[in-house]
C-alpha positions, 0 to 999 in steps of 0.5 A: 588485719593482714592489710594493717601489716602490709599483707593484703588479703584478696580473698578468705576460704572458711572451710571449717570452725575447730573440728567441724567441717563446714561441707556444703553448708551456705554461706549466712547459714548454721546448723545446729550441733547434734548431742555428739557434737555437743558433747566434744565441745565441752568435754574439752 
């Protein structure tokens, strides 16, 4: 996408998807969302 407007892209850090930090958890892998977690998703 950023190449598509002559902004090249070498390299993409992920450190987080919304509120929730991603820590120490391996790239390919997920976690499950405790009920708390759950809870602020959808109370938005």
């Amino acid at each position: 996408m950023t190449a598509a407007v002559g902004l090249p892209c070498l390299r993409l850090l992920r450190e987080g998807i919304g509120a929730f930090p991603l820590g120490d958890l391996p790239i390919g892998e997920w976690k499950e969302l405790t009920p708390e977690e759950r809870a602020s998703v959808f109370a938005r």
